[in-house]
Kinemage of the C-alpha trace (Angstrom):
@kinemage 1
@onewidth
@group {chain A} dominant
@subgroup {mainchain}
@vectorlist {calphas} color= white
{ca unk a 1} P 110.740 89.320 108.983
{ca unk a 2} L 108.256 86.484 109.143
{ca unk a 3} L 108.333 83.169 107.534
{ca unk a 4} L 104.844 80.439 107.376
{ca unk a 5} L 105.048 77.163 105.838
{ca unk a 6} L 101.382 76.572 104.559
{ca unk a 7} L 101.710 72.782 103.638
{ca unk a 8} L 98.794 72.115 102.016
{ca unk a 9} L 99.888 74.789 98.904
{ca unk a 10} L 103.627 74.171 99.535
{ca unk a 11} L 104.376 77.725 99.814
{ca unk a 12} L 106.301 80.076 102.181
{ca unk a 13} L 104.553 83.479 102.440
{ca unk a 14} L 107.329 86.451 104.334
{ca unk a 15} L 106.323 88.854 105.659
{ca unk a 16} L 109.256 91.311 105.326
{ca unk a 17} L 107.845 94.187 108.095
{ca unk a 18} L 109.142 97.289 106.879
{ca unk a 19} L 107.539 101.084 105.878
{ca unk a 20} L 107.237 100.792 102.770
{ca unk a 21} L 107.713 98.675 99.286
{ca unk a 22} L 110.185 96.241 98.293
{ca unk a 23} L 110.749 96.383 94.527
{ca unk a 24} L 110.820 93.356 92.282
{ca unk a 25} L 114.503 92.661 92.547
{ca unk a 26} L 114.841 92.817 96.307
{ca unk a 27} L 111.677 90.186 96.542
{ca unk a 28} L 113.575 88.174 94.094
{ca unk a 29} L 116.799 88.312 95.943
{ca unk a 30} L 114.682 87.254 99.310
{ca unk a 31} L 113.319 84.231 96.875
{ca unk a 32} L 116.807 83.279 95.724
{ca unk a 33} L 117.964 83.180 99.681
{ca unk a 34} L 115.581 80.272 100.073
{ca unk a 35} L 116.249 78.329 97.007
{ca unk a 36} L 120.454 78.709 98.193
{ca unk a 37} L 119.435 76.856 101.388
{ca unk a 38} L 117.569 73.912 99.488
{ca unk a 39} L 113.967 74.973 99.890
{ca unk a 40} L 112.491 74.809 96.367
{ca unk a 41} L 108.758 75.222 96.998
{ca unk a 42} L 107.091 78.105 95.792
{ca unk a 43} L 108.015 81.628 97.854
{ca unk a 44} L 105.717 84.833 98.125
{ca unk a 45} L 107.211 87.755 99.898
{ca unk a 46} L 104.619 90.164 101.458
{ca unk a 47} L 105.609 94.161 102.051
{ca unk a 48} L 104.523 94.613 105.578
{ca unk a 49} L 103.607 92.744 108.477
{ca unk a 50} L 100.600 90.501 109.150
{ca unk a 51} L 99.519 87.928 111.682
{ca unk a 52} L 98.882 84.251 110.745
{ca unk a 53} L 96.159 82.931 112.320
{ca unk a 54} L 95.347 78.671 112.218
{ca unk a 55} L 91.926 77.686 111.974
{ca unk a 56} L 91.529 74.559 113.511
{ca unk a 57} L 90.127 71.371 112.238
């Protein structure tokens, strides 16, 4: 698994690399693991892998 922080959209994206789909309740669960450690911004959980790449300036 993946986590970014894109600050500018307050949002964590994971990337949860696995074969295959996660259904609605298991992305949910992942979303309710952040919000139990305190991180309330929004939270979008990805099926799959995929590489982050920063542009710069």
């Amino acid at each position: 698994m993946k986590t970014f922080y894109i600050e500018s959209i307050d949002t964590w994206v994971v990337a949860v690399g696995i074969n295959g789909f996660l259904d609605n309740e298991e992305k949910e669960a992942i979303r309710n693991a952040f919000k139990k450690q305190g991180i309330f911004s929004n939270v979008l959980v990805l099926d799959g892998d995929f590489e982050f790449v920063k542009q710069g300036d």
